[in-house]
N, C-alpha and C positions, 0 to 999 in steps of 0.2 A: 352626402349633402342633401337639407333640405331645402325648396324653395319656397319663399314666404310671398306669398303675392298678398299686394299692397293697395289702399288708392292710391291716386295720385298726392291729395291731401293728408299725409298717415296724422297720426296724432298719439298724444302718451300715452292712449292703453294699447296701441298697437306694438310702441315702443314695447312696455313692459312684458308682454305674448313673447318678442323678441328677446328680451333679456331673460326670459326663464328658459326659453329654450337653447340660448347661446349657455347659461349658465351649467347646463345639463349634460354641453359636448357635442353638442346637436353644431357642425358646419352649414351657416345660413346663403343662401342666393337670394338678397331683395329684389323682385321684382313689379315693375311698374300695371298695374292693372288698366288704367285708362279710365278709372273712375273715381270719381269725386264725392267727399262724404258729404251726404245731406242732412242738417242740424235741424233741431225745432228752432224757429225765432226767438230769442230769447235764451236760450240758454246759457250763451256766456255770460252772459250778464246777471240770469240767479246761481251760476256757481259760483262767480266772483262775489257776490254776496256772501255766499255762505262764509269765503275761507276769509271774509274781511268781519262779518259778524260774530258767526259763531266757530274760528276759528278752524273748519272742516278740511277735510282733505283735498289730497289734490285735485284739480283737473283734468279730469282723463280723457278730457277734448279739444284740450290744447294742441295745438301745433304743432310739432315737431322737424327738426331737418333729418332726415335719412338719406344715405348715398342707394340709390337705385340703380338698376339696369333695366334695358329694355329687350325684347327679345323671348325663344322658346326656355321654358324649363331649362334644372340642368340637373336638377335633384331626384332622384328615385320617387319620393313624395309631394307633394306640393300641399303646404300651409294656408286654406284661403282665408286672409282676412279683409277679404276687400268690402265686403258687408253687398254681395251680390251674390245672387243666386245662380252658378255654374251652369253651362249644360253640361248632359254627361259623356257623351258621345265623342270619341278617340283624343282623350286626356290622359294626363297621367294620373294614376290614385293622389285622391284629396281629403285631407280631414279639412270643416268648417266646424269652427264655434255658432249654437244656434242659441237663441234666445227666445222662449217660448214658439220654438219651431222657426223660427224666423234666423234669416244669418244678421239680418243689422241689427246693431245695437240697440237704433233705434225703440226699439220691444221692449229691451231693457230698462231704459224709461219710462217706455207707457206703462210697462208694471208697475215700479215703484213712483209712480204718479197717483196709479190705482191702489196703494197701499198693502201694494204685495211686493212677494220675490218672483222674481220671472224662472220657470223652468230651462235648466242649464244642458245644453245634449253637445256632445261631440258627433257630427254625421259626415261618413265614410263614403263617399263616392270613387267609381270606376267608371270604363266604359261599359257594362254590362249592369250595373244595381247601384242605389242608394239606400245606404242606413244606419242606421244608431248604433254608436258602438261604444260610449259609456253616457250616463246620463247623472244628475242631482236637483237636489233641492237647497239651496243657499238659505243662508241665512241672513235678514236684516236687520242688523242691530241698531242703526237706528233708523227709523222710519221717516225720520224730518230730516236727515240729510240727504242729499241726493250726493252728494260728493261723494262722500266715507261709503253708500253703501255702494255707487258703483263703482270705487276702488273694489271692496271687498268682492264685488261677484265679476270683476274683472281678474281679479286675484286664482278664484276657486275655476274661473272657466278656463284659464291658462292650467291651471295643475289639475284637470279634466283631460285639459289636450295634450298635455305629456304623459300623462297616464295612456292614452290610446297608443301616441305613438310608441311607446316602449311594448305594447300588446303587439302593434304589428312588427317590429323588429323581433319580435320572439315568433312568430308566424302563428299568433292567436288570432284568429276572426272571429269574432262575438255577434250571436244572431241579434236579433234587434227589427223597430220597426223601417218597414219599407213606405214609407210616406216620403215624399220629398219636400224642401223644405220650401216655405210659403212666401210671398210678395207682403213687403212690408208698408205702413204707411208711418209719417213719421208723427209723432201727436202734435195737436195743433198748440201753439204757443199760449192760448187761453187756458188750457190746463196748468201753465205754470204760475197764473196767478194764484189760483185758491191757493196751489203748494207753499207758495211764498208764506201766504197769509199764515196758513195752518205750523207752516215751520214758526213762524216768529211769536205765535200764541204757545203751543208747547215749550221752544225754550226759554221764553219769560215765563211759564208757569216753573220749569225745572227747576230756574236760578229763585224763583222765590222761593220753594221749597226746601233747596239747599239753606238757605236763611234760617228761613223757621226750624232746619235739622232735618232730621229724617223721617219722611215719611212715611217708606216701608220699612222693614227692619226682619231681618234674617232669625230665625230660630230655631235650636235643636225640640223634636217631639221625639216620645218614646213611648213603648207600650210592650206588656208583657201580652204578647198574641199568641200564645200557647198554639192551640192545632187552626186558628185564623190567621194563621200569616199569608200577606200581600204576596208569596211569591207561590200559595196554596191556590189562592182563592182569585188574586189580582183583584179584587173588591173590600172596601172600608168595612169594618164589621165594628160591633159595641164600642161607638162613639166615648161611652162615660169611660173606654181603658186609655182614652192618650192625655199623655203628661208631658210638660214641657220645661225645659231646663231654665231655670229662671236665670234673670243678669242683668244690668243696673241702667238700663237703657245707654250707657255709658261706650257700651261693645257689642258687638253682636257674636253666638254662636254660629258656626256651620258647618258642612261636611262632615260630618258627622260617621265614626269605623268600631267596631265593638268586636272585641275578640274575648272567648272564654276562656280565663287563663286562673290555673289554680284556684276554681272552684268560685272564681268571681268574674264579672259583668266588666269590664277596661273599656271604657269609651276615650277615643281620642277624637278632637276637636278643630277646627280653626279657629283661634280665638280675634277679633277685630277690634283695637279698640281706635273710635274714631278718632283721639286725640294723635295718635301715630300715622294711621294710614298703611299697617303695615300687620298681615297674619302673624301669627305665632300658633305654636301646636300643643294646648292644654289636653290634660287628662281629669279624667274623672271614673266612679267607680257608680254603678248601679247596683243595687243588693234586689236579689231576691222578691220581695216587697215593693221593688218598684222605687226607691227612695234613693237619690241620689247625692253625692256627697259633691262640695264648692270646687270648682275645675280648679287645674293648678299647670304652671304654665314648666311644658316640661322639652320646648326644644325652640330655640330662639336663635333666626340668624339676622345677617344683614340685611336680608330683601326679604320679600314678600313670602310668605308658605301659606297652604291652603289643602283640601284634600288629602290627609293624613292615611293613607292605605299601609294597613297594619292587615301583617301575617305571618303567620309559624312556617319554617322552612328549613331543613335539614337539624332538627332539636334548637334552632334560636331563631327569635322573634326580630323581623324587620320592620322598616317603614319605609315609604318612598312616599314624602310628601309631595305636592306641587310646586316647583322651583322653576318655574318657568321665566322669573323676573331675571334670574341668572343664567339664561339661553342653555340650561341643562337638566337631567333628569339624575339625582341623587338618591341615594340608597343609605342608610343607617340602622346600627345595631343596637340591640335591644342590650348594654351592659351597666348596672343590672336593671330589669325591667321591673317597674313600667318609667322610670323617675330619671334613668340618664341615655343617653342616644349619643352612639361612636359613630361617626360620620367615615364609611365603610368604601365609599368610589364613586365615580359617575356610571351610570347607565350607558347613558348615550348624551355625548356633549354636541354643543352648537345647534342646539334647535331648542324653540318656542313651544314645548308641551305642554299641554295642559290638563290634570286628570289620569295620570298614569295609572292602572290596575295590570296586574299581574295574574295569568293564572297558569297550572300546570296542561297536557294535554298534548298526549300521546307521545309521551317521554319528551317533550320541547316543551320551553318555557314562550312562552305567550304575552307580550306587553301591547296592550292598548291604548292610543293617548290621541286627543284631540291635538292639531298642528296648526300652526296659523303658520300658512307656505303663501311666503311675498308679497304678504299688509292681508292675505284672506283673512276671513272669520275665524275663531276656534269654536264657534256655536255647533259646524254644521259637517266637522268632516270626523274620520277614523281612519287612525295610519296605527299599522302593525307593525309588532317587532320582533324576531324570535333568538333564542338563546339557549345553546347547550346545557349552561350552568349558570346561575344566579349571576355570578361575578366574572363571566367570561367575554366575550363580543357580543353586542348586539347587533342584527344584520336587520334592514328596513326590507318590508316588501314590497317585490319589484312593482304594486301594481297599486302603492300610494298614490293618495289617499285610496283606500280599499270601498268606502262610504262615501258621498258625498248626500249627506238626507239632515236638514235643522230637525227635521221629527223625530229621529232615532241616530242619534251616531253620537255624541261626545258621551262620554261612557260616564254613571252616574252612579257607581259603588260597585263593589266584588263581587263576582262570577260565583253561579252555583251549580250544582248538580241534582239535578231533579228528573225523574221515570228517563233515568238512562242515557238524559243529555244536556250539555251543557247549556246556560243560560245565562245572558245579562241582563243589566239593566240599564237605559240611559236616558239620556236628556232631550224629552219634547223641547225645542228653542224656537217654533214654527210661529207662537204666538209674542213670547217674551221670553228674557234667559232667564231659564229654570222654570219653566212653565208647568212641567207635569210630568211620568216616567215612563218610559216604554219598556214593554216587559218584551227582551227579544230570544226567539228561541237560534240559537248557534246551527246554521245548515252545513256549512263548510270553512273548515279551518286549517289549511297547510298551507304549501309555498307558492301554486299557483293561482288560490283565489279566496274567496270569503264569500259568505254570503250569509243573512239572516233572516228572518221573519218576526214583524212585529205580532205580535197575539195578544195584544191589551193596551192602549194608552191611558194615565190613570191620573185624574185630578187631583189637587188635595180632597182631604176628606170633608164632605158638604159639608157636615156641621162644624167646620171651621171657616173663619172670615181669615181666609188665604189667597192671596194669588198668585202662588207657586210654590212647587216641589221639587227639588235635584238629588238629593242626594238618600240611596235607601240601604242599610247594610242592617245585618241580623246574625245572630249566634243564641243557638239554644231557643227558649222560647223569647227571647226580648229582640223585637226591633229596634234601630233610631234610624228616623227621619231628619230632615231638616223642611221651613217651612218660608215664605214671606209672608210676615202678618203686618197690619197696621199698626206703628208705634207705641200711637195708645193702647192698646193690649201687653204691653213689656213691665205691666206690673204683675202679671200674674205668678201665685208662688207655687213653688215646688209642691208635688203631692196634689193638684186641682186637676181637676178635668182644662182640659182646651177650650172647649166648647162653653 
């Protein structure tokens, strides 16, 4: 059993902490803390706004009824979510959710007031020490709602705090810092005017924009980078080699996989056209020269597809696109290739993937995939999966999400092997989704932990008017990238420089 100590006033993010942890097997004891949460002025009243406005998420400061008790512990652990700082001294062990080092919520706010994400830490106290025993960096997707984003990092801090507790059931203790956590102040309700304001001009800019169509627009680049490849050098080199897959401003290309297959260049695509609203998975072939032939749409389901990860494996060519619209991750066979795709099993059913990559290592198969675990982001996490054989069980690791960083975790094209060790690539979403690529080098990869090190964050290439990069795969000497450029540049044709 654990116990969940509570204020007196709980409210629905405390609710939803409770529901993941009930959800997980975890026996709850609510208990009454004796304290009262303290709001900024104001804020009922601009969340109510938002979800009457601009249709936002819930509020995760609403009120709640919970049946409580009063009285000592009764559980082995105790859960604080009372948004007060403990003492340590003859307790029973506590995990608190912190928020820029702070346990109130509070923080949380003040961050995303100041136009950031607040630092996420799970902090383990006893009666002998306090410390960090997992920590992230969340992601804000959108920076004008206060609603949706503290759903989301109310989301990723709950699947923080079950990630600890499953480390201490396994009797892992993770060293960490010894700071305790800090006295919070709540922000003053004058802050939430500008917000208001600055929300209300951004999404009347959005909605006009959607009017006038689009004004960013997604594009596959390519370039023959012989011994200058991004994954040599992590640096742009001879500007005048990138060429960009032209398309009728009508669609956008993306995500963007190339495999070398009898003797030719096979790029497969996301194709978008805005008229639908819905991916599809075009092919195209790149020759030698650089010259690419008109994409042709070669696997179309009901829902959405995106992120087409093609690879050779046991003499036949798969794919595991993104199907995440369909709460599953699919797999299909190359018969015959590149032009028809036999829809082969599920991976792993009932879960929100996004961006699956596969690679081999150390005789286990290895799945990668960003999770959106109960309304979180999928900017900002990595959850692993391992596998005997292609088409057999896939089992999650116990210590999901394994990442939690918007800088480096949602995985951003195929794994390689470079001076003797593994590496990927993934997605900077720290500033905007698909901001720029992290080149990370693989520390540790089996069943009881993960770890990486980022060794290069990389922008688009200056001499293009970009503002963002996600996706980077390569075979032989040819890259393909994909890019955000400005609409107006969606005339450019096949065979030009970028730049």
């Amino acid at each position: 059993m654990i116990t969940a100590l509570l204020p007196s006033d709980p409210r629905r993010w405390h609710q939803r902490f409770l529901s993941v942890l009930g959800s997980s097997g975890y026996e709850l004891q609510l208990l009454d803390s004796g304290y009262r949460t303290s709001l900024p002025a104001g804020l009922g009243l601009l969340l109510t706004l938002e979800r009457l406005l601009f249709r936002a998420g819930d509020n995760v400061f609403e009120p709640v009824d919970l049946a409580m008790a009063e009285g000592p512990p009764k559980g082995e652990f105790v859960v604080d979510l009372s948004g007060f700082t403990a003492a340590t001294g003859g307790q029973a062990p506590r995990l608190s959710p912190l928020f820029d080092r702070c346990c109130d919520p509070n923080s949380a706010i003040a961050a995303l007031l100041d136009g950031r994400a607040p630092r996420l830490e799970i902090e383990f106290r006893d009666a002998m020490r306090a410390q960090i025993v997992a920590s992230g960096l969340p992601a804000v997707e959108d920076q004008h709602s206060l609603s949706r984003s503290l759903g989301q990092i109310c989301a990723r801090s709950a699947s923080l705090l079950l990630r600890a507790l499953r480390d201490f059931q396994r009797g892992r203790i993770l060293g960490g810092v010894a700071e305790p956590a800090i006295a919070c102040v709540p922000p003053a309700s004058l802050f939430l005017l500008p917000f208001v304001a600055r929300a209300l001009v951004s999404k009347v800019a959005y909605r006009l924009t959607r009017i006038a169509r689009m004004s960013d627009h997604w594009v596959v680049g390519y370039r023959l980078a012989g011994a200058n490849k991004l994954w040599d050098r992590f640096a742009w080199e001879a500007p005048n080699s990138l060429f960009r897959l032209p398309d009728d401003g009508a669609r956008f290309y993306a995500d963007p996989f190339v495999l070398r297959h009898d003797g030719a260049f096979h790029v497969f695509v996301e194709e978008y056209p805005y008229s639908t609203g819905k991916g599809v998975v075009s092919w195209l072939t790149i020759d030698d020269a650089g010259k690419a032939s008109a994409p042709r749409i070669v696997l179309e389901r009901p829902y959405h597809l995106s992120y087409p990860f093609v690879f050779e494996h046991g003499g036949q060519v798969y794919m595991v696109p993104e199907t995440h619209k369909a709460r599953r991750v699919e797999i299909y066979r190359a018969d015959p290739f590149p032009h028809r795709w036999v829809f082969e099993g599920i991976l792993i059913d009932d879960i929100e993937a996004t961006d699956a990559t596969l690679v081999a290592d150390c005789g286990r198969l290895w799945l990668f995939a960003a999770v959106a675990d109960a309304g979180a982001s999928t900017w900002d996490s990595l959850c692993l999966f391992s596998s005997d054989k292609l088409l057999g069980k896939w089992r999650p690791h116990h210590r999901n999400p394994v990442l939690v960083d918007a800088r480096a975790a949602r995985p951003a094209g195929a794994m390689v092997r470079a001076n003797g060790r593994l590496w990927r690539v993934a997605q900077d979403c720290s500033r905007i989704y698909g901001g720029g690529l992290a080149f990370c080098a693989i520390d540790r990869l089996d069943d009881e932990d993960y770890a990486q090190s980022v060794v290069k964050t990389l922008a688009p290439p200056p001499s293009v008017r970009a503002r963002g990069i996600h996706t980077l795969n390569c075979a032989g000497a040819l890259e393909v990238f994909d890019l955000i450029v400005p609409l107006r540049t969606a005339g450019m044709l096949q065979g030009e420089g970028i730049v």
